[in-house]
N, CA, C and O atoms as CSV, one atom per row, in Angstrom:
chain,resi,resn,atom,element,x,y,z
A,1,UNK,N,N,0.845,-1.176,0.000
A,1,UNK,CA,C,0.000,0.000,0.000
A,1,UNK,C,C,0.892,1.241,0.000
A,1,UNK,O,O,1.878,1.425,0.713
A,2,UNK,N,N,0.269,2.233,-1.113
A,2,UNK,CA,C,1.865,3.151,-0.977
A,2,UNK,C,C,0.666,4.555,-0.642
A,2,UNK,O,O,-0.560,4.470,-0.702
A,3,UNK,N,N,1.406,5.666,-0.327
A,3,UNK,CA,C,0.505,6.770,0.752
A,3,UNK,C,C,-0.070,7.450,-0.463
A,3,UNK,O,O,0.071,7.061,-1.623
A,4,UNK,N,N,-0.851,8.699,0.013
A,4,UNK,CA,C,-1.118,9.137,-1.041
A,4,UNK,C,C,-0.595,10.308,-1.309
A,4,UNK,O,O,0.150,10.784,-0.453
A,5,UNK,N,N,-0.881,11.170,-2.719
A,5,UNK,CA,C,0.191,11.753,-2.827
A,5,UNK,C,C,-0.193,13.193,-2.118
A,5,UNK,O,O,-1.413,13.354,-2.110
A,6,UNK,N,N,0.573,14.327,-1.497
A,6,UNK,CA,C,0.209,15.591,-1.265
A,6,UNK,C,C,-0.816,16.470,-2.118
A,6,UNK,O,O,-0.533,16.394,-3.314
A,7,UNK,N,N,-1.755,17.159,-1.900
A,7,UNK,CA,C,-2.441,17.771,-3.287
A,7,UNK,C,C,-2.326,19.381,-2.978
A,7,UNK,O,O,-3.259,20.183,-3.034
A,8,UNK,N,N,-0.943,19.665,-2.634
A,8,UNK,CA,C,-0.308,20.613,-3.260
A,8,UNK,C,C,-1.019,22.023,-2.215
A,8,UNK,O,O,-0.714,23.160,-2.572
A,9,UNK,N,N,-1.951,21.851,-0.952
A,9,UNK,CA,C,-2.314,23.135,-0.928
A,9,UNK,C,C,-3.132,23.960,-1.643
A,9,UNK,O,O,-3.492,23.443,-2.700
A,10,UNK,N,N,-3.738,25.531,-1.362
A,10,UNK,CA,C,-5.017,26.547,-1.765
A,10,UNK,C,C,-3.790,26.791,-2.958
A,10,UNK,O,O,-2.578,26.609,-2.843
A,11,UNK,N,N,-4.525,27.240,-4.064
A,11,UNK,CA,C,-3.639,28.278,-4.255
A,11,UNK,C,C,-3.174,29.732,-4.355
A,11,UNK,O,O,-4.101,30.169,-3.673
A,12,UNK,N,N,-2.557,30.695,-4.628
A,12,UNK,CA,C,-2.288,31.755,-4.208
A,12,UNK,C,C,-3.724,32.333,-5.034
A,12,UNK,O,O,-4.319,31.941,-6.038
A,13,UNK,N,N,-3.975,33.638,-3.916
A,13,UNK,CA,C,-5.284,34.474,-4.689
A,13,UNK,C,C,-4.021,35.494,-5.387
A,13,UNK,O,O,-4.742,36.266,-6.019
A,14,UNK,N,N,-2.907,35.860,-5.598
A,14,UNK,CA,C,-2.302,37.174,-6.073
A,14,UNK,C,C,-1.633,36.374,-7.459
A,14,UNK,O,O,-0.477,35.950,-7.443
A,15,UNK,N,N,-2.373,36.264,-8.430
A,15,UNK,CA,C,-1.809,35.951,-9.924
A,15,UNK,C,C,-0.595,36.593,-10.255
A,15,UNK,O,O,-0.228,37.389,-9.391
A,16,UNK,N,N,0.022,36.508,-11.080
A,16,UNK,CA,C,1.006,36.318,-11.757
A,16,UNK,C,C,0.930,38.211,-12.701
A,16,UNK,O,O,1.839,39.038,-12.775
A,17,UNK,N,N,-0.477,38.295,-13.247
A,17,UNK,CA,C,-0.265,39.456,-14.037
A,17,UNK,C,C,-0.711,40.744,-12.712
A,17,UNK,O,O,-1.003,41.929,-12.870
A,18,UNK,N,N,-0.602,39.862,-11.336
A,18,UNK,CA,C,-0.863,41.516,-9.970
A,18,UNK,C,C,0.627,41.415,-9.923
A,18,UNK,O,O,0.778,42.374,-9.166
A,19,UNK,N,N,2.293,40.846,-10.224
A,19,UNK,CA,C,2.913,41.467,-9.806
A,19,UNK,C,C,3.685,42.586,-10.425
A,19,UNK,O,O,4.687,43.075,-9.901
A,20,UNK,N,N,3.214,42.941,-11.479
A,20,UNK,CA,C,3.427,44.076,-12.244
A,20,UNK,C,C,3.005,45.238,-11.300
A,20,UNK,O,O,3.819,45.869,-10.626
A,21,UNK,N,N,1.872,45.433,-11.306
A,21,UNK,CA,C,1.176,46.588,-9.854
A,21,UNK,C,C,1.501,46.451,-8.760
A,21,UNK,O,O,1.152,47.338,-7.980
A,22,UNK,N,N,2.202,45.438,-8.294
A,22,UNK,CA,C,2.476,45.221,-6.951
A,22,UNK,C,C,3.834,45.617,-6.581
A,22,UNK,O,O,4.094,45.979,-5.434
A,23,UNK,N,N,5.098,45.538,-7.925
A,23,UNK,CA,C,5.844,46.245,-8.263
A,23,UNK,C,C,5.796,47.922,-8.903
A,23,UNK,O,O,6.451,48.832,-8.394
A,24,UNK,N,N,5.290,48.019,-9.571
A,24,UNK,CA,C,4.726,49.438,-9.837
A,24,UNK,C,C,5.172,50.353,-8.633
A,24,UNK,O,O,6.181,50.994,-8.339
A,25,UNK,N,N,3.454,50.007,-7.863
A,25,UNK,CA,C,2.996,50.637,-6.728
A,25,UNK,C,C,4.721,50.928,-5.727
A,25,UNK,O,O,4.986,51.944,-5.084
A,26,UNK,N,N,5.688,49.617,-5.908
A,26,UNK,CA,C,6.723,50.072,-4.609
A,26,UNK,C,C,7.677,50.708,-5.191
A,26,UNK,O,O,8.705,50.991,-4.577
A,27,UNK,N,N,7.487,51.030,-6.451
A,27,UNK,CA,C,8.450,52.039,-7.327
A,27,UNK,C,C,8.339,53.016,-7.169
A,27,UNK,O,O,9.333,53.685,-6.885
A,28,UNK,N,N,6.769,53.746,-7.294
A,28,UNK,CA,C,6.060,54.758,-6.621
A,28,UNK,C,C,6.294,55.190,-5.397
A,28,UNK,O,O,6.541,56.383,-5.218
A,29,UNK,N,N,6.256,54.289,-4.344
A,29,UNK,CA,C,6.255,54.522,-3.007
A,29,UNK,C,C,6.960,53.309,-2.192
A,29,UNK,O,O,6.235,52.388,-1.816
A,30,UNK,N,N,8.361,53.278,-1.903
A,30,UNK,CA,C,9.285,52.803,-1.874
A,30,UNK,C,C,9.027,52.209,-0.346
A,30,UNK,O,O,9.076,50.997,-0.133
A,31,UNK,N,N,8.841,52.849,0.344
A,31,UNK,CA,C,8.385,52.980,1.885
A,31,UNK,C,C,7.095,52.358,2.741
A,31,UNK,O,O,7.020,52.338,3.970
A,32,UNK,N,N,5.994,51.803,1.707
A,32,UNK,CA,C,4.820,51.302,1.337
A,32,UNK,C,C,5.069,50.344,2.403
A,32,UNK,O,O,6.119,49.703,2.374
A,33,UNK,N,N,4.232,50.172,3.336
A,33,UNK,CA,C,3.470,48.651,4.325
A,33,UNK,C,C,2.961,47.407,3.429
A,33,UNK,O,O,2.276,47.489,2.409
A,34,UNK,N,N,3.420,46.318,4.001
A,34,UNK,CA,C,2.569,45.244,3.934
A,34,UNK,C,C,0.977,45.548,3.423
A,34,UNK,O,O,0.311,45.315,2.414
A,35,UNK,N,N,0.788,46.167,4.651
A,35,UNK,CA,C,-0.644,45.916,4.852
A,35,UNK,C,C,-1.448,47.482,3.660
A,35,UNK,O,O,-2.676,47.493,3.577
A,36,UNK,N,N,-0.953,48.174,3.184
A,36,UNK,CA,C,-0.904,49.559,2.341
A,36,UNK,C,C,-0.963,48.441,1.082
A,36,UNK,O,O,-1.911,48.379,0.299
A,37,UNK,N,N,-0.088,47.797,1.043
A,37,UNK,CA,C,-0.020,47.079,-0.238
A,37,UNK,C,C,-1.208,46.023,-0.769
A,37,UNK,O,O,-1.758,45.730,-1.830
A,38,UNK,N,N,-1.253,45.643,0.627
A,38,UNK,CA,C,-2.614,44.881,0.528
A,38,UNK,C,C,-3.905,45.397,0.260
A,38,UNK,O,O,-4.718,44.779,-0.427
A,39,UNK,N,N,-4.162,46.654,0.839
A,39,UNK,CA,C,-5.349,47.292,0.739
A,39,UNK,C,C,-5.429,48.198,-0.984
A,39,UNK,O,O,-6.429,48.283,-1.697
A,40,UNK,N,N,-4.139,48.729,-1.248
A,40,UNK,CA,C,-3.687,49.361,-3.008
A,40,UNK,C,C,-4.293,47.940,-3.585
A,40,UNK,O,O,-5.410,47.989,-4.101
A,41,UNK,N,N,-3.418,46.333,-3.503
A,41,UNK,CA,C,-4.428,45.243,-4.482
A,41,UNK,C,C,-5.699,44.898,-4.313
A,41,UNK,O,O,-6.264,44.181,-5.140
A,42,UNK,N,N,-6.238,45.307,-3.353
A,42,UNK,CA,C,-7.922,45.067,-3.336
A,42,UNK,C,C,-8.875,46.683,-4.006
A,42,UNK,O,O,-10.058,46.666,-4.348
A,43,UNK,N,N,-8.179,47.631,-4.032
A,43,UNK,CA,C,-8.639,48.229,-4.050
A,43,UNK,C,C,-8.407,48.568,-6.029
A,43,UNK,O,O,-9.208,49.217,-6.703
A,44,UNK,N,N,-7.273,47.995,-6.495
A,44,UNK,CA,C,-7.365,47.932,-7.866
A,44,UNK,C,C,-8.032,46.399,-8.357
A,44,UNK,O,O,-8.739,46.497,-9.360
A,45,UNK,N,N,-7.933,45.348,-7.925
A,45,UNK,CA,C,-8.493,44.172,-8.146
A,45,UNK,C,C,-9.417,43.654,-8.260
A,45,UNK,O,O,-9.904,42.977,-9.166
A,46,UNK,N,N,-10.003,44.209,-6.481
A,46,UNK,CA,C,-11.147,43.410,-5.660
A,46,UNK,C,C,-10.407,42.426,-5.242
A,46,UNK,O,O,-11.209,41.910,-4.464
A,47,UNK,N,N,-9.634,41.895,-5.192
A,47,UNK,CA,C,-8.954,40.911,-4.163
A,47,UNK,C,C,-8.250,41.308,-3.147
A,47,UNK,O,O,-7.358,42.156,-3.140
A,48,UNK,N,N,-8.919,40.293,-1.741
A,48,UNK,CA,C,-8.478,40.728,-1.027
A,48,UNK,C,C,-7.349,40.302,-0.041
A,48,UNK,O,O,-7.847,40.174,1.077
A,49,UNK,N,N,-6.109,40.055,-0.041
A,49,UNK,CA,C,-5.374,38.928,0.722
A,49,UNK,C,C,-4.501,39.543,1.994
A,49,UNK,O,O,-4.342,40.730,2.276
A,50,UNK,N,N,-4.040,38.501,2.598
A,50,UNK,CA,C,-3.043,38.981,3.993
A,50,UNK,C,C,-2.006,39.281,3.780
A,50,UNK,O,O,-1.348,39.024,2.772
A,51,UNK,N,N,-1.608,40.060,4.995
A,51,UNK,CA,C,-0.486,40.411,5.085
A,51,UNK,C,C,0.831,39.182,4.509
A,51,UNK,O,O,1.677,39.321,3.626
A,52,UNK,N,N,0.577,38.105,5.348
A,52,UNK,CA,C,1.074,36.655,5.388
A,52,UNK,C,C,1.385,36.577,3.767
A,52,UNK,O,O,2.529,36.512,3.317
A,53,UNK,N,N,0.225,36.592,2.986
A,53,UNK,CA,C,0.545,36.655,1.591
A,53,UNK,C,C,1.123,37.463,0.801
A,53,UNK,O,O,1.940,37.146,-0.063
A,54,UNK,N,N,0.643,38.807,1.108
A,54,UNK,CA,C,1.821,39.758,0.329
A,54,UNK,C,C,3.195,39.356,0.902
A,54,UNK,O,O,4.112,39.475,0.089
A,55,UNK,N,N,3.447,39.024,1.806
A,55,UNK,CA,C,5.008,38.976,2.129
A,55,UNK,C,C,5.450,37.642,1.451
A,55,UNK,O,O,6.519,37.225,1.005
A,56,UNK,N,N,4.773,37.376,1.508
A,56,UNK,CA,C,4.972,35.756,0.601
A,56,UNK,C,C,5.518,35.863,-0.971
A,56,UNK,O,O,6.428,35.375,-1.642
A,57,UNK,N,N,4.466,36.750,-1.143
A,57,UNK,CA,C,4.660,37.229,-3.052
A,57,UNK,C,C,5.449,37.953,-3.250
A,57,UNK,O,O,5.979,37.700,-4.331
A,58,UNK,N,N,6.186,39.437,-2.399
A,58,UNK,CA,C,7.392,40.098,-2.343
A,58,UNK,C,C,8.522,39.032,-2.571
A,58,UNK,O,O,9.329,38.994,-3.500
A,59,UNK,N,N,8.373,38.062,-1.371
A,59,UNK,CA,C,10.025,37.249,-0.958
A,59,UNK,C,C,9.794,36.250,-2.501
A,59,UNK,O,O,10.843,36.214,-3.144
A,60,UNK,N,N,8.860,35.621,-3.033
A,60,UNK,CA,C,9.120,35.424,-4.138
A,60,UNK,C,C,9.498,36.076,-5.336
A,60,UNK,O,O,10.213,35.494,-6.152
A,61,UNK,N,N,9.037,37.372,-5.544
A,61,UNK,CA,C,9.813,38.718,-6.525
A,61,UNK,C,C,11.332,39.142,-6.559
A,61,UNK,O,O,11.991,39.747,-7.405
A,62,UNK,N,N,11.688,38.536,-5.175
A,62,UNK,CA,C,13.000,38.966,-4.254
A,62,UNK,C,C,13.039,40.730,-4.094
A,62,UNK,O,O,13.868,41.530,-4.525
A,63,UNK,N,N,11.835,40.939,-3.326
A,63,UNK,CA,C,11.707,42.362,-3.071
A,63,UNK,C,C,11.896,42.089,-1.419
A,63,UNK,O,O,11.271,41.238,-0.786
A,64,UNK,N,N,13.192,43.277,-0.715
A,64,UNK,CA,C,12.987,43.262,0.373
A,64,UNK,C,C,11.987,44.344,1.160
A,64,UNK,O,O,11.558,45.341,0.580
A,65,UNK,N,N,11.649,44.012,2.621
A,65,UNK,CA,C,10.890,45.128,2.844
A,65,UNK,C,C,11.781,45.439,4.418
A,65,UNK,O,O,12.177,44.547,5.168
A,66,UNK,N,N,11.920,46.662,4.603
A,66,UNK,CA,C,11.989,47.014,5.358
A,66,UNK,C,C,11.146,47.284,6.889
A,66,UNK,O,O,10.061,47.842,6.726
A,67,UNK,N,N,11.448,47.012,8.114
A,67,UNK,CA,C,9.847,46.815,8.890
A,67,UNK,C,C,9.561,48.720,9.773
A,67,UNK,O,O,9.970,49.150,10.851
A,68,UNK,N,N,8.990,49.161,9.042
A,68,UNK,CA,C,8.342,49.952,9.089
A,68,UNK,C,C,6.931,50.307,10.051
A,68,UNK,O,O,5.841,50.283,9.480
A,69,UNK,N,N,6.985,50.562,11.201
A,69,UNK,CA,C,5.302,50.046,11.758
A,69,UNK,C,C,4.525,51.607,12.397
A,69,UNK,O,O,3.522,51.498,13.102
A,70,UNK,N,N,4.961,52.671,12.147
A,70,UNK,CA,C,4.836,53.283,13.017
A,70,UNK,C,C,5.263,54.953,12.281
A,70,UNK,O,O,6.407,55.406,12.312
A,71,UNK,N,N,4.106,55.652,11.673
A,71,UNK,CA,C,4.550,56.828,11.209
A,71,UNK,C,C,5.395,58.050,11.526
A,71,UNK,O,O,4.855,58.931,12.195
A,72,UNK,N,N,6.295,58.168,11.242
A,72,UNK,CA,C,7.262,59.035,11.854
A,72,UNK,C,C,7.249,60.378,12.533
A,72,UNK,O,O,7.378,61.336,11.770
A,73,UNK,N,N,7.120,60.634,13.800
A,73,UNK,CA,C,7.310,61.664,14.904
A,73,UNK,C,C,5.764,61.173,15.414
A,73,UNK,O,O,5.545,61.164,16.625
A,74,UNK,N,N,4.864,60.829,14.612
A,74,UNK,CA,C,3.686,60.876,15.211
A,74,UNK,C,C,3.231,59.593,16.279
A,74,UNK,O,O,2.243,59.668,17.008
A,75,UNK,N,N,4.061,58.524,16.224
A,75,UNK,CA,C,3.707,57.292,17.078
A,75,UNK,C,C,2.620,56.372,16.472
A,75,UNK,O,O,2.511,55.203,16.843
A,76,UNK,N,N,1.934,56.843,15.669
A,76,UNK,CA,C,0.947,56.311,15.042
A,76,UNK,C,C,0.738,54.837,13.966
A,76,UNK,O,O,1.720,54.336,13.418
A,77,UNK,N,N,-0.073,54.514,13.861
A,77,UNK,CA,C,0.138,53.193,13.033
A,77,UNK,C,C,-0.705,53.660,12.016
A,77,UNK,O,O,-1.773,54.248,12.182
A,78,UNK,N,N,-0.024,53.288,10.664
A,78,UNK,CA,C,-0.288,53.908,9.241
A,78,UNK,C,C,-1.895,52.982,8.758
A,78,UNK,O,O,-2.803,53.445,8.068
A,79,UNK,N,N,-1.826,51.631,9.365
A,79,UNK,CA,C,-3.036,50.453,9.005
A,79,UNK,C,C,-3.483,50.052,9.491
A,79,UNK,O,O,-4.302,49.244,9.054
């Protein structure tokens, strides 16, 4: 009896022709959040995904991000 095979996991909601805009957008705005990025692809798409995933789809682009959490002088959180 041999096991069965893995079936591979969901697959990603962020296609192949969002990382053009997803690049774009950090060309534009270099400094851009996770979560900024996430809300810019739902808001050009309608899709809506996590944080978890955009960072997922960056480290596959080989885009680094810098961790950023907290708007500058103001203490504030940007998302």
């Amino acid at each position: 009896m041999n096991p069965k095979q893995h079936g591979g996991g969901p697959k990603t909601k962020i296609e192949n022709n969002f990382d053009f805009l997803i690049q774009q957008k950090i060309q534009q705005k270099p400094d851009i959040l996770l979560c900024e990025l996430c809300q810019y692809l739902k808001s050009k798409t309608g899709v809506k995904v996590s944080i978890s995933t955009m960072y997922r789809t960056l480290k596959k682009l080989n885009i680094s991000r810098k961790k950023k959490y907290l708007c500058f002088g103001t203490g504030e959180r940007r998302c």
